[in-house]
ChimeraX commands (.cxc) that place a marker at each C-alpha (Angstrom):
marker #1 position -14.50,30.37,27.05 radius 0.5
marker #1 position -12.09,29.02,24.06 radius 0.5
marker #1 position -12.52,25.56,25.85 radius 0.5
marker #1 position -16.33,26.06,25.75 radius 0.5
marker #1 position -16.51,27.10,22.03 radius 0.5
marker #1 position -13.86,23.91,21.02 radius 0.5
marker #1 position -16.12,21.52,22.73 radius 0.5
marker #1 position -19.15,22.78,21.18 radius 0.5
marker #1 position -17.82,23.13,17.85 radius 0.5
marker #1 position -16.58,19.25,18.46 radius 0.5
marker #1 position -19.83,18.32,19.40 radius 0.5
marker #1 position -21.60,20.17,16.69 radius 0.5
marker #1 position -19.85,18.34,14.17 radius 0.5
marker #1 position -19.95,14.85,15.97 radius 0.5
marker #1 position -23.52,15.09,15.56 radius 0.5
marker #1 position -23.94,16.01,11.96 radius 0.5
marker #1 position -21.27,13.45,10.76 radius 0.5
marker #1 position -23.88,10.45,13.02 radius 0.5
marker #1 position -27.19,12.45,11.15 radius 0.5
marker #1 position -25.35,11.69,8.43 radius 0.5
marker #1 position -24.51,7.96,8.94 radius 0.5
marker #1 position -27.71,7.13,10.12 radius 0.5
marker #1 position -30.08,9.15,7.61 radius 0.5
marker #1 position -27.95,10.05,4.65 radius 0.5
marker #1 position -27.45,6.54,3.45 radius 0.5
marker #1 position -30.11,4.32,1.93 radius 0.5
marker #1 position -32.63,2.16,3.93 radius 0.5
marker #1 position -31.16,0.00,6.44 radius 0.5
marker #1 position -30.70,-3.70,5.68 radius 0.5
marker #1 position -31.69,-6.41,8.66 radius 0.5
marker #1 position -28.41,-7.96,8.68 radius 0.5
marker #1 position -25.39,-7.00,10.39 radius 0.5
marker #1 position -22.38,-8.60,8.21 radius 0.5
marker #1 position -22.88,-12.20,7.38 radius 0.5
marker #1 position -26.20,-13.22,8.31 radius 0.5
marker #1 position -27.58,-16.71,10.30 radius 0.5
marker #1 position -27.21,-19.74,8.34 radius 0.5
marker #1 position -25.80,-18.09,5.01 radius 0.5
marker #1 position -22.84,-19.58,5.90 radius 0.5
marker #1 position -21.83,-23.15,4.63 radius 0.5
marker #1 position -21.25,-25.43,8.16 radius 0.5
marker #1 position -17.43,-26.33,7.23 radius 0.5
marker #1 position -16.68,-22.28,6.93 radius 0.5
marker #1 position -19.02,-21.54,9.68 radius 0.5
marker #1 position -16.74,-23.53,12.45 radius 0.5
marker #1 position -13.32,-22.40,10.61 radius 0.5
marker #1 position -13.85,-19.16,11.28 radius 0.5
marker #1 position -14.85,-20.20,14.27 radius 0.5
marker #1 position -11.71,-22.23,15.53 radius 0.5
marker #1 position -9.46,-19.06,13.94 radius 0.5
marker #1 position -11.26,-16.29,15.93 radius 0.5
marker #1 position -11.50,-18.24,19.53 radius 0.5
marker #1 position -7.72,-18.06,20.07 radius 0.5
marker #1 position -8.03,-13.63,19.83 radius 0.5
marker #1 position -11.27,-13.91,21.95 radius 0.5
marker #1 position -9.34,-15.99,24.77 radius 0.5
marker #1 position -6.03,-13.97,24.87 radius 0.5
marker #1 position -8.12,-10.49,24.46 radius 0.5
marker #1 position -10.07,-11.72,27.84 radius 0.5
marker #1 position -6.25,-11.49,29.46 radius 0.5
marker #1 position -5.33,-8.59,28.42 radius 0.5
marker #1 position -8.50,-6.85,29.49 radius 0.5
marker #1 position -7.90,-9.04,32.81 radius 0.5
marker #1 position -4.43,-7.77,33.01 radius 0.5
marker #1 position -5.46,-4.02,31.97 radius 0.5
marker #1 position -8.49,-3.59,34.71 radius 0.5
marker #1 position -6.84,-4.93,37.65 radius 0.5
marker #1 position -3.46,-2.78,36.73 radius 0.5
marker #1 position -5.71,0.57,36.21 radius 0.5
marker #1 position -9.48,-0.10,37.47 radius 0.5
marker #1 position -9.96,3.77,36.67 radius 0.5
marker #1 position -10.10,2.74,32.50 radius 0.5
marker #1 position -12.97,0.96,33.22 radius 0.5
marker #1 position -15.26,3.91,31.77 radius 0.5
marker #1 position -13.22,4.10,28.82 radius 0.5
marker #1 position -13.34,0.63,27.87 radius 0.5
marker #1 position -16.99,1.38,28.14 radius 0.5
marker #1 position -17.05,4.51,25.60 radius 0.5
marker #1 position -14.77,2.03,23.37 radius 0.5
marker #1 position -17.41,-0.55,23.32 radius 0.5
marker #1 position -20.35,1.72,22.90 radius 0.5
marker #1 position -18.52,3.71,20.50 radius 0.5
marker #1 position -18.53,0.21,18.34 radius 0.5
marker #1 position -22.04,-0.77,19.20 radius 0.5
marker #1 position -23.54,2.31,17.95 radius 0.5
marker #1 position -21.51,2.59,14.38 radius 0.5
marker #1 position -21.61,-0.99,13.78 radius 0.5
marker #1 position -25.93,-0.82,14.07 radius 0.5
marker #1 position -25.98,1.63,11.40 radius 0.5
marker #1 position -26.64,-0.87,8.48 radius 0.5
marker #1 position -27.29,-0.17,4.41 radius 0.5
marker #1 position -27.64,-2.87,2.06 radius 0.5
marker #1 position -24.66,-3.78,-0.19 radius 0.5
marker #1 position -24.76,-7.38,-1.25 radius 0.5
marker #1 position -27.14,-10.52,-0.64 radius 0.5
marker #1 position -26.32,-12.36,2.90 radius 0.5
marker #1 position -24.35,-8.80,4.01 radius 0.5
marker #1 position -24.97,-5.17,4.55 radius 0.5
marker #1 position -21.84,-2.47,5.14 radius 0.5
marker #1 position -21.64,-0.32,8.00 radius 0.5
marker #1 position -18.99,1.89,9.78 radius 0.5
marker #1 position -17.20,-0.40,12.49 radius 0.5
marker #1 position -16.34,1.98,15.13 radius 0.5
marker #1 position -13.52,-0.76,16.23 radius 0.5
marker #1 position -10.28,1.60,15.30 radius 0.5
marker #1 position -10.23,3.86,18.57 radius 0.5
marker #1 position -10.70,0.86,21.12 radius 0.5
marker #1 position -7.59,-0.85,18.88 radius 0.5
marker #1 position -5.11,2.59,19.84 radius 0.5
marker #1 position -6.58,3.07,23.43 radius 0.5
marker #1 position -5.98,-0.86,24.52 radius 0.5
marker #1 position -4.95,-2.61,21.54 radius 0.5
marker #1 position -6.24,-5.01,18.97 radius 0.5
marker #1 position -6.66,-7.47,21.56 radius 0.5
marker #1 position -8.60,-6.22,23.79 radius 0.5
marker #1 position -11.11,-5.07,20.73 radius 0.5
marker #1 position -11.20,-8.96,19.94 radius 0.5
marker #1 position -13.73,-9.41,22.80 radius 0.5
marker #1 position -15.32,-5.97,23.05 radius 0.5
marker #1 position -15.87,-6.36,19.01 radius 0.5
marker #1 position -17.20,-9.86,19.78 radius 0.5
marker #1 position -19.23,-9.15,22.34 radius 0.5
marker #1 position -20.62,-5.97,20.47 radius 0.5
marker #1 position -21.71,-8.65,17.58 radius 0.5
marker #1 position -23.10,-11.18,20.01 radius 0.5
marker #1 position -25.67,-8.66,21.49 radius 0.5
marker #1 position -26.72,-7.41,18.16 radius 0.5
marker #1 position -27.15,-11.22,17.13 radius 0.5
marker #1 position -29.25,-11.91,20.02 radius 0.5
marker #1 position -31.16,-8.85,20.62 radius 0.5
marker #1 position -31.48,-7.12,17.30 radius 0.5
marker #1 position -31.28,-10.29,14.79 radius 0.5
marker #1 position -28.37,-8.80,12.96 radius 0.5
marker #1 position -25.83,-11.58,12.18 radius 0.5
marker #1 position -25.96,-14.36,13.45 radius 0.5
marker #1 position -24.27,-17.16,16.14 radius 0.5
marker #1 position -23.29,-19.64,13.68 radius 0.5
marker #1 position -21.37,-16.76,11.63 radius 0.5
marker #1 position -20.60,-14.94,14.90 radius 0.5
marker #1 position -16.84,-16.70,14.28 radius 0.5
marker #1 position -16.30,-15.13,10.57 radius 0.5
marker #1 position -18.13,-11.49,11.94 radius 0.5
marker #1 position -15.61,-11.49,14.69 radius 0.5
marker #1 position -12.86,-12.14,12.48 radius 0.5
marker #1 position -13.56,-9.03,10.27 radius 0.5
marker #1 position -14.89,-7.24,12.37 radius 0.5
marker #1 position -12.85,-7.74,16.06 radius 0.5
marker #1 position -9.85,-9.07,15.20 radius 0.5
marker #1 position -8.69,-8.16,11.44 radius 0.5
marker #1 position -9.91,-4.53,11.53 radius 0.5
marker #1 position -8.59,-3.63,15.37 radius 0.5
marker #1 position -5.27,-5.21,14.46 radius 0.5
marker #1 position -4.61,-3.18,12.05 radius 0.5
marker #1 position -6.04,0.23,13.36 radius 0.5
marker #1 position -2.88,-0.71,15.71 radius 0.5
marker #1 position -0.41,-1.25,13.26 radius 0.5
marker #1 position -1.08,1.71,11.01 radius 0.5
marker #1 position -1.30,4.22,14.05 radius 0.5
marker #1 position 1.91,3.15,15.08 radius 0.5
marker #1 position 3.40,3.15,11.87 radius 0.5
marker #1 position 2.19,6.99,11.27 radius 0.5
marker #1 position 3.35,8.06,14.60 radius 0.5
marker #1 position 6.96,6.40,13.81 radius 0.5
marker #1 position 7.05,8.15,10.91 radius 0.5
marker #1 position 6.03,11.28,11.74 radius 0.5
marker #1 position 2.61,11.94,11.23 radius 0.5
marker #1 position 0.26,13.79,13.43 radius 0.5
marker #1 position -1.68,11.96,16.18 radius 0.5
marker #1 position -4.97,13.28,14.11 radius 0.5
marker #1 position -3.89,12.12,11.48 radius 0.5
marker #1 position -3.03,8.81,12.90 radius 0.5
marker #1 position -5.95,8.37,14.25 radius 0.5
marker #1 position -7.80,8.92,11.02 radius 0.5
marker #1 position -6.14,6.11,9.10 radius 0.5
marker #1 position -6.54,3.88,12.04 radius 0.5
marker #1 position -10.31,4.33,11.68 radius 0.5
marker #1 position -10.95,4.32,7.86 radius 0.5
marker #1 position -8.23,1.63,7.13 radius 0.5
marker #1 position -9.86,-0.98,10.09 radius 0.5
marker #1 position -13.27,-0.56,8.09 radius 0.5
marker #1 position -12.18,-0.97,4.61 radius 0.5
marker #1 position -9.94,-3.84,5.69 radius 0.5
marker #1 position -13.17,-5.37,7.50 radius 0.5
marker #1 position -14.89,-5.66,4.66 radius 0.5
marker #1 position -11.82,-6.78,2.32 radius 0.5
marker #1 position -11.98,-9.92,5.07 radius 0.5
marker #1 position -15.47,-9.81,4.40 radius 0.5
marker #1 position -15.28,-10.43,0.80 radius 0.5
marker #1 position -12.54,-12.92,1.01 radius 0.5
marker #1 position -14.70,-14.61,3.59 radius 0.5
marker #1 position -17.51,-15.21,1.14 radius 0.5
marker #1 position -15.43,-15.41,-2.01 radius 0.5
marker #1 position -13.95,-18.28,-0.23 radius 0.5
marker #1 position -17.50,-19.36,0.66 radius 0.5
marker #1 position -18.86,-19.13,-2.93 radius 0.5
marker #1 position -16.25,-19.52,-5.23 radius 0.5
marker #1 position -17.43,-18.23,-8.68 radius 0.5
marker #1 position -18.04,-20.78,-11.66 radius 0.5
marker #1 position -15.72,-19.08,-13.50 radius 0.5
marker #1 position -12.75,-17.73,-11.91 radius 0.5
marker #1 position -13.22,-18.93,-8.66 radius 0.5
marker #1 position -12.38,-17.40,-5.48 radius 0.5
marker #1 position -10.30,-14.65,-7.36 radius 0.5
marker #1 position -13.67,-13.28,-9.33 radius 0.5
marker #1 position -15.95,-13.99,-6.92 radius 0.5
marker #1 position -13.85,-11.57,-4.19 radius 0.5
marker #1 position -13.45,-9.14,-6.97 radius 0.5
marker #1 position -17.18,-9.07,-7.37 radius 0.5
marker #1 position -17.90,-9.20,-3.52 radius 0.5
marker #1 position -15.46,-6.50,-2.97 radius 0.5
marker #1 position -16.68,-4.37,-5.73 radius 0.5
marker #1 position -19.87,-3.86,-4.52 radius 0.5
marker #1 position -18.78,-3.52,-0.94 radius 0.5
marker #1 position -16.45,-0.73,-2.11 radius 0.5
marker #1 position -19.27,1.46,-3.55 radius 0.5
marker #1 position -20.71,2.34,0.18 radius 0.5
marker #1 position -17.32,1.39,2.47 radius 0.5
marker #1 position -15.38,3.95,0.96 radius 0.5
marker #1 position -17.30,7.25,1.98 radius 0.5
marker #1 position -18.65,5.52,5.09 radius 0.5
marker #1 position -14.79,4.74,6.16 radius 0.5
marker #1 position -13.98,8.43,5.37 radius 0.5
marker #1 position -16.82,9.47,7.83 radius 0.5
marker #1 position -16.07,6.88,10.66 radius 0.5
marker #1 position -12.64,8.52,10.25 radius 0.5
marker #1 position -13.04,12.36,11.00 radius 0.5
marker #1 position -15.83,10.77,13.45 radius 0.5
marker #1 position -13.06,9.25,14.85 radius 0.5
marker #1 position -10.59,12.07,15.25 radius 0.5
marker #1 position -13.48,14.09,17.02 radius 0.5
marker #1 position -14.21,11.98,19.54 radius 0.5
marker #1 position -10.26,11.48,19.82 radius 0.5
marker #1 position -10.24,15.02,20.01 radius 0.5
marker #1 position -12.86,15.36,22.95 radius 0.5
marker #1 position -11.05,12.59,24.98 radius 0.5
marker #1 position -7.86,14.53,24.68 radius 0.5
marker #1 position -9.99,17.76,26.11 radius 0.5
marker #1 position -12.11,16.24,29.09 radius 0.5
marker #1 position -9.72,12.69,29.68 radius 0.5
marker #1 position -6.41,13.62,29.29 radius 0.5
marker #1 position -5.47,11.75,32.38 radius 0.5
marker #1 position -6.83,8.35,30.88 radius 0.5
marker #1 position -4.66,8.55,27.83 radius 0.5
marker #1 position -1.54,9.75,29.68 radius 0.5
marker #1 position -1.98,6.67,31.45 radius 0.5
marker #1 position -2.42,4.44,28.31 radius 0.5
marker #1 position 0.61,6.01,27.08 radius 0.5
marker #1 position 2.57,4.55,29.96 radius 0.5
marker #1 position 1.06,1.26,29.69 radius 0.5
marker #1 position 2.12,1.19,26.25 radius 0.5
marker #1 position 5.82,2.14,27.49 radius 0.5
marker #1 position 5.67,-0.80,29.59 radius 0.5
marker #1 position 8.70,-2.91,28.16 radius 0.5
marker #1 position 7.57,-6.02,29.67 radius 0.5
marker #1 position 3.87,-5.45,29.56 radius 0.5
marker #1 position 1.83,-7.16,27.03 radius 0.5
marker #1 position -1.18,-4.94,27.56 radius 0.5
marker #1 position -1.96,-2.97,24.19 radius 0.5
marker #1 position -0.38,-6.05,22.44 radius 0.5
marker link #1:1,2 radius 0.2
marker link #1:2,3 radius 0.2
marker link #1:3,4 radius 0.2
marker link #1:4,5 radius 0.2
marker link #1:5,6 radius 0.2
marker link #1:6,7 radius 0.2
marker link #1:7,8 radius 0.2
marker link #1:8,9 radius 0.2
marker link #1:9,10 radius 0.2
marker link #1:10,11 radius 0.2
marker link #1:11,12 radius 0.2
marker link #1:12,13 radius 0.2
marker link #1:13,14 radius 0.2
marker link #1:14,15 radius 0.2
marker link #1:15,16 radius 0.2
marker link #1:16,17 radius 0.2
marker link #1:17,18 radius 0.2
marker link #1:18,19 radius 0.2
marker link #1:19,20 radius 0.2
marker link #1:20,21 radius 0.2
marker link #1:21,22 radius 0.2
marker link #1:22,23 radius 0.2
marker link #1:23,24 radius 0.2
marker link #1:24,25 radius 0.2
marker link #1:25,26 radius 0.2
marker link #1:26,27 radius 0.2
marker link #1:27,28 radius 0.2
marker link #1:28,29 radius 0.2
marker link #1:29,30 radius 0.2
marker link #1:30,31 radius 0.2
marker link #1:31,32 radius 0.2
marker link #1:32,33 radius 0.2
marker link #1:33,34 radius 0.2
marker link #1:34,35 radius 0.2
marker link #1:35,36 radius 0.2
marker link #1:36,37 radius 0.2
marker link #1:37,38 radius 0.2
marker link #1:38,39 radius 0.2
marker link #1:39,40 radius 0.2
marker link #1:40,41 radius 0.2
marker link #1:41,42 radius 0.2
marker link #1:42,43 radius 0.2
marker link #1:43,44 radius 0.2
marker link #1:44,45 radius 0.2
marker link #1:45,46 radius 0.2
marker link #1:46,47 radius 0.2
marker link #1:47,48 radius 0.2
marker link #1:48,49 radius 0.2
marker link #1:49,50 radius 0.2
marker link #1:50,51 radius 0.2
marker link #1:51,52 radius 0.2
marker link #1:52,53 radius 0.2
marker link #1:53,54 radius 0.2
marker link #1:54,55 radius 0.2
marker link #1:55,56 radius 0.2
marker link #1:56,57 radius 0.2
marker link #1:57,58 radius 0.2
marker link #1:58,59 radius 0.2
marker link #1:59,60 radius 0.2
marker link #1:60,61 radius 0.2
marker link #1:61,62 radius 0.2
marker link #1:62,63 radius 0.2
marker link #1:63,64 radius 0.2
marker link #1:64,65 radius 0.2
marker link #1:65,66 radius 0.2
marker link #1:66,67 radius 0.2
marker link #1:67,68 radius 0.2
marker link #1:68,69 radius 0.2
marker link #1:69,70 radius 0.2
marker link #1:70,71 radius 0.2
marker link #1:71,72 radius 0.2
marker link #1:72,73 radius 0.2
marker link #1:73,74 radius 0.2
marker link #1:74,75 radius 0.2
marker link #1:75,76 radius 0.2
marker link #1:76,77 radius 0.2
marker link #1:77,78 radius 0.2
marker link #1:78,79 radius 0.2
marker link #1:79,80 radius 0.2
marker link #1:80,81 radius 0.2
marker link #1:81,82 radius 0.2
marker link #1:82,83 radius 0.2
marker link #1:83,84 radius 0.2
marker link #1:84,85 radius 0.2
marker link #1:85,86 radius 0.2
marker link #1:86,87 radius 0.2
marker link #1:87,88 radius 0.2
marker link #1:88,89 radius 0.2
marker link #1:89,90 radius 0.2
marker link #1:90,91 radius 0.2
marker link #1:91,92 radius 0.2
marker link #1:92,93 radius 0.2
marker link #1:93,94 radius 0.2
marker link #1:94,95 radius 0.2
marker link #1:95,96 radius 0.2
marker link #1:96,97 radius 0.2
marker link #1:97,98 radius 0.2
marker link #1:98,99 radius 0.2
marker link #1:99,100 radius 0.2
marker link #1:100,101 radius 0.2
marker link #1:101,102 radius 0.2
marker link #1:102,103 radius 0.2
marker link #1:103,104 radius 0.2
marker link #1:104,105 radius 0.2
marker link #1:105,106 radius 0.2
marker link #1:106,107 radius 0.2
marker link #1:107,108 radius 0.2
marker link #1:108,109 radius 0.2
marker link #1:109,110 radius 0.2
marker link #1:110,111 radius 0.2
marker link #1:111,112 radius 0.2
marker link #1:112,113 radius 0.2
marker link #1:113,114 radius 0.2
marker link #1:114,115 radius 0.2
marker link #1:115,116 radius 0.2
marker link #1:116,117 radius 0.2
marker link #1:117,118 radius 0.2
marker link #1:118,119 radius 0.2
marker link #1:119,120 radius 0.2
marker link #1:120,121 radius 0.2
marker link #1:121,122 radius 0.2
marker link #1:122,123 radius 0.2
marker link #1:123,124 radius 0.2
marker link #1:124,125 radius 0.2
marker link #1:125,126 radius 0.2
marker link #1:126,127 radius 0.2
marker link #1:127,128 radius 0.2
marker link #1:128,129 radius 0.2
marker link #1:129,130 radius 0.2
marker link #1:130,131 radius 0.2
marker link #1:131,132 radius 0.2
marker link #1:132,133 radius 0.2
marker link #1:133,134 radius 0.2
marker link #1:134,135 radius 0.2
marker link #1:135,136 radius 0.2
marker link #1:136,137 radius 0.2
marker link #1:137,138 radius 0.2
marker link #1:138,139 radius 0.2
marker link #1:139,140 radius 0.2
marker link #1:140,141 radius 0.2
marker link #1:141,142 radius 0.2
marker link #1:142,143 radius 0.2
marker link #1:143,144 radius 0.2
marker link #1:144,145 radius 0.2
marker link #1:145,146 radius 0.2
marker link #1:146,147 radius 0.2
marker link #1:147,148 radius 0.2
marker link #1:148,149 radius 0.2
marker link #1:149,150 radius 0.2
marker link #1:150,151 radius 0.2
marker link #1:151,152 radius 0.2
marker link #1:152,153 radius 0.2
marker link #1:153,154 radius 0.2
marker link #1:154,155 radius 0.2
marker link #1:155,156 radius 0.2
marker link #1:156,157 radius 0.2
marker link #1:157,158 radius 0.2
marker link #1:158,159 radius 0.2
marker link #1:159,160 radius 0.2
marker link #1:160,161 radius 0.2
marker link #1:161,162 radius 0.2
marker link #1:162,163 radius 0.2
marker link #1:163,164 radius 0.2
marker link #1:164,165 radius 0.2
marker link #1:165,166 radius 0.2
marker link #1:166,167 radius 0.2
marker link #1:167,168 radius 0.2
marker link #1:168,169 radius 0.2
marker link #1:169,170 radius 0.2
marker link #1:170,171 radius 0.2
marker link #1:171,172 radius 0.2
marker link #1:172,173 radius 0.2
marker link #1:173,174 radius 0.2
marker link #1:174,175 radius 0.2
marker link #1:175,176 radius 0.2
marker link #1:176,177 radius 0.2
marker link #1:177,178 radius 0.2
marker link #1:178,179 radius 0.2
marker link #1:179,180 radius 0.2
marker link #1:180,181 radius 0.2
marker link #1:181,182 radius 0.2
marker link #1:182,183 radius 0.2
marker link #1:183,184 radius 0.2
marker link #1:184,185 radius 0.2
marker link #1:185,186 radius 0.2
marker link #1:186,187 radius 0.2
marker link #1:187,188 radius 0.2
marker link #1:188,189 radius 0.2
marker link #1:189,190 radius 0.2
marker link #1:190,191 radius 0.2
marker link #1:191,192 radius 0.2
marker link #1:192,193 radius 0.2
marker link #1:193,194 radius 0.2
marker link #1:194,195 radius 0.2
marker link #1:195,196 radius 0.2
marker link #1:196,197 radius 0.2
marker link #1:197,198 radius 0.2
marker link #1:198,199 radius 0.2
marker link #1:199,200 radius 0.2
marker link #1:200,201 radius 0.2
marker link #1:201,202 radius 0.2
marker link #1:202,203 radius 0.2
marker link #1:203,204 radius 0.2
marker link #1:204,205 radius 0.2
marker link #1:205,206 radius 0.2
marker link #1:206,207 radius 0.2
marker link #1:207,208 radius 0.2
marker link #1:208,209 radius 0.2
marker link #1:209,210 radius 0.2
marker link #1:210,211 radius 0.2
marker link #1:211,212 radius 0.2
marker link #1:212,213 radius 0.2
marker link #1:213,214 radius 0.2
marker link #1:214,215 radius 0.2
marker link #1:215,216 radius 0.2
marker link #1:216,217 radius 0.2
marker link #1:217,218 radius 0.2
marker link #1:218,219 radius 0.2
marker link #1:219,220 radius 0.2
marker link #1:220,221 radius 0.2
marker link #1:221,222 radius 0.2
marker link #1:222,223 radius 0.2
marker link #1:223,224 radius 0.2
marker link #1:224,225 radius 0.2
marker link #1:225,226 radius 0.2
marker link #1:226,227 radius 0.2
marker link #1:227,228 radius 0.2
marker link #1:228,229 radius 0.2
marker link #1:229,230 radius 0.2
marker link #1:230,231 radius 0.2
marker link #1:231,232 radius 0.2
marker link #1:232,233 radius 0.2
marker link #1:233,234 radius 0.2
marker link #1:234,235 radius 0.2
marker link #1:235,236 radius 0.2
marker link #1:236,237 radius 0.2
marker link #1:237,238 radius 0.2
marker link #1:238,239 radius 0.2
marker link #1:239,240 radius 0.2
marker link #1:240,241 radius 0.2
marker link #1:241,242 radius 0.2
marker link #1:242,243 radius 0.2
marker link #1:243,244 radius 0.2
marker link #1:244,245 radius 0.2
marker link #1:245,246 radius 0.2
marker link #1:246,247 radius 0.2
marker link #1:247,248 radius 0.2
marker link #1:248,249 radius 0.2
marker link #1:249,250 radius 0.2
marker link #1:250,251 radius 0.2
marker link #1:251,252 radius 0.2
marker link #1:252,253 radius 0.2
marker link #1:253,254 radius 0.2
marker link #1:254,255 radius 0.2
marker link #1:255,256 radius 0.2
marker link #1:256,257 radius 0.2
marker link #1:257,258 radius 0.2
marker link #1:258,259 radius 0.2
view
C-alpha cells in the first residue's frame, strides 16, 4: 500500500512539473536551438567535424552496451524519449534560438555521455526533419550543446557528488540542471563566436547571448532537475534490476561502456 501511495505521489508530481513546462512558460518558438541556415557555412561544418568524432565512438559504446546486456534495450528507450519530449518544449529567448529543458542528464548517468552523443543526436535529427525545429546544416553545433557538452558533464558532476558524498538524489539533480545550463553556455559561445559583437567582440556578444538565455534556463534547469530525480526515483521503484546492472557495468575495470 506504501509502494502504491509513493508511486502515485511520484507520478502526481511528474505530471504537474511537465503541465508546468509545457503551459507555464510563454508561447512556444518554431525553432529548436540554432535554426536552418542561421548559421554562417565555415561554423556550420566546424561544428560539424568536432561533433562526428562523439557520434562515431557513442555508436560503439551503445554497440558494446546492447550486445553485453540486450535487456537495457527499454531503458535506452525511456532515455531517448525522456530527451525527445523535454527538448520539444520550446519558448522564445533570442533571435535564431529558443531555450528548452534538455532531458539529456539521466541518459548521461545510466550509459554515459557517450552513448547520449547519438541518442541526443538522433533526438535533434527527428525534430529537424519531422517537426522543422533546428536544422541539418546546424545539426553539428545542436549536437554539440546539446549531445555531447551537456551529457558529458551530467557524468562528471554525478560522479563528482557521489565521490564526495552527496546523495544519489541529489546527484542526480545537479546532473540534470548543470547539463542544461551548460547547453546553453555552449550555445551562446557558439553564436558569440558566430557573431562577434562590433564592439567587444566575442566576449560581449556571449555576455549578451548568455544573458538573455539565462532569464528562462535558469528556472527551466531547476524544473528538468526535480523532474529528473522523480523519474530517477520511479526507476529505482519498478527497475531496480536495470540499474543494479548499470552499476556493474560501470565497475567494469576494463570496460569502456559508460565512458
Amino acid at each position: 500500500m506504501n509502494r502504491s501511495k509513493q508511486a502515485l505521489v511520484s507520478l502526481t508530481l511528474m505530471g504537474t512539473i511537465s503541465f508546468y513546462l509545457i503551459v507555464g512558460l510563454p508561447k512556444p518558438a518554431y525553432a529548436m536551438h540554432i535554426m536552418e541556415g542561421f548559421l554562417p557555412v565555415q561554423w556550420a561544418v566546424f561544428w560539424w567535424i568536432v561533433a562526428l568524432p562523439f557520434f562515431i565512438l557513442g555508436l560503439r559504446s551503445l554497440t558494446r552496451i546492447t550486445q553485453a546486456n540486450p535487456q537495457l534495450k527499454l531503458l535506452l528507450g525511456l532515455a531517448g524519449a525522456f530527451t525527445f519530449v523535454l527538448s520539444a518544449l520550446k519558448m522564445p529567448s533570442v533571435t535564431g534560438s529558443c531555450s528548452h529543458p534538455t532531458g539529456t542528464g539521466l541518459g548521461a548517468v545510466l550509459f554515459g555521455p557517450l552513448s547520449m552523443s547519438v541518442l541526443g543526436s538522433l533526438v535533434l535529427l527527428f525534430q529537424a526533419l519531422l517537426l522543422a525545429h533546428g536544422g541539418l546544416t546546424t545539426l553539428g553545433a545542436n549536437a554539440f550543446s546539446m549531445a555531447i557538452a551537456g551529457p558529458f558533464a551530467a557524468y562528471w558532476i554525478y560522479n563528482l557528488t557521489i565521490k564526495l558524498g552527496g546523495q544519489p538524489k541529489i546527484a542526480i539533480f545537479l546532473a540534470a540542471a548543470i547539463a542544461d545550463l551548460l547547453t546553453y553556455i555552449i550555445t551562446s559561445l557558439q553564436l558569440a563566436l558566430a557573431f562577434p559583437a562590433p564592439v567587444g567582440g566575442v566576449t560581449a556578444s556571449f555576455i549578451k547571448f548568455a544573458g538573455i538565455f539565462a532569464i528562462t534556463q535558469i528556472p527551466l534547469a531547476i524544473s528538468e532537475g526535480f523532474l529528473t530525480v522523480l523519474v530517477w526515483n520511479w526507476l529505482q521503484s519498478y527497475n531496480p534490476q536495470e540499474l543494479e546492472l548499470l552499476k556493474l557495468i560501470k565497475r567494469e575495470p576494463h570496460s569502456n561502456e559508460t565512458i
